[in-house]
N, C-alpha and C positions, 0 to 999 in steps of 0.2 A: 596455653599461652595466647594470649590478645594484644593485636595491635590496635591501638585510637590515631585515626589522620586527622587532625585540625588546621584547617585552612583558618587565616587571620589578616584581618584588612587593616592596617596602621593609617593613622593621621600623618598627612605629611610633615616632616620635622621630628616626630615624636617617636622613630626607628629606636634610635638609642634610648632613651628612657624606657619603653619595652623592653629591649634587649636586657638593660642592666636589672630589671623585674627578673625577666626568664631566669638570667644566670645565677640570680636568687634561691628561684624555685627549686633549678634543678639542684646545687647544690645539697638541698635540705633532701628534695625528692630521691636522691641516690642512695637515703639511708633507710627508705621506709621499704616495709614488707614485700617483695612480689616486683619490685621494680627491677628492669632489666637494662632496657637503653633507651635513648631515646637521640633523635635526630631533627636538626633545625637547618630548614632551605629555605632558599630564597628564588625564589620564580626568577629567570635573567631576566626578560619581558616585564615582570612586576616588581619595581625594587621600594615599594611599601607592604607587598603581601607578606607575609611565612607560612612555613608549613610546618606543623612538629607532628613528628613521627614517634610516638610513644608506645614502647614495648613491655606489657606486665604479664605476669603470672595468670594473674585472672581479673576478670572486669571487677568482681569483689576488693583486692586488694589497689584497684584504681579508686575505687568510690570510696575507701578509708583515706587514700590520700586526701582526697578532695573534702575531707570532713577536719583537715588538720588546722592550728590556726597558721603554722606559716603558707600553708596552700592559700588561704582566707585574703593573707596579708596581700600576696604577690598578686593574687586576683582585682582588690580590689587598686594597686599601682597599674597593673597592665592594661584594667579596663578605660584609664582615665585616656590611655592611647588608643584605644581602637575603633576604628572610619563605621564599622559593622558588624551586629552579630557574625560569631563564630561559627561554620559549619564543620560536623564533625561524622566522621565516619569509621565503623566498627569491623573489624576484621578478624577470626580466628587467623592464626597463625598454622599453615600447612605444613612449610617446612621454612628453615630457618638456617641460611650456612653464612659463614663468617670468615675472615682472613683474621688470622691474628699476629 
């Protein structure tokens, strides 16, 4: 199991057209192979940042996401909002506990 952390700088104004992008994505994203959860914050201190926190099976079934065309679609709405490349950071997953 792999975690992806994407830090993400918005245009001011353009939070919500991002947003309604993302809730795009994830929808479609929660039906594709290897996908598990995923989580969206918001810096209190930055309220143009995000952070998504996305949980997969394996970085493979991340890179089939990203080859879909709704990934394609929402990609290119999100980018038309954001201030600066994306920085992103890759993490195995060690242990993993959950409240349900």
């Amino acid at each position: 199991m792999i975690t992806v952390v994407t830090h993400v700088t918005l245009q001011p104004g353009k939070e919500s057209a991002w947003e309604a992008a993302f809730q795009e994505r994830i929808a479609v994203a929660k039906q594709q192979p290897g996908w598990i959860s995923v989580q969206l914050d918001v810096p209190s201190h930055a309220q143009n940042k995000r952070i998504i926190i996305g949980t997969w099976e394996s970085r493979r079934d991340w890179e089939s996401w990203h080859t879909t065309q709704a990934f394609q679609k929402t990609r290119e709405d999100m980018a038309h909002t954001e201030a600066a490349p994306r920085e992103q950071w890759w993490h195995d997953v060690a242990l993993a506990e959950y409240r349900h």
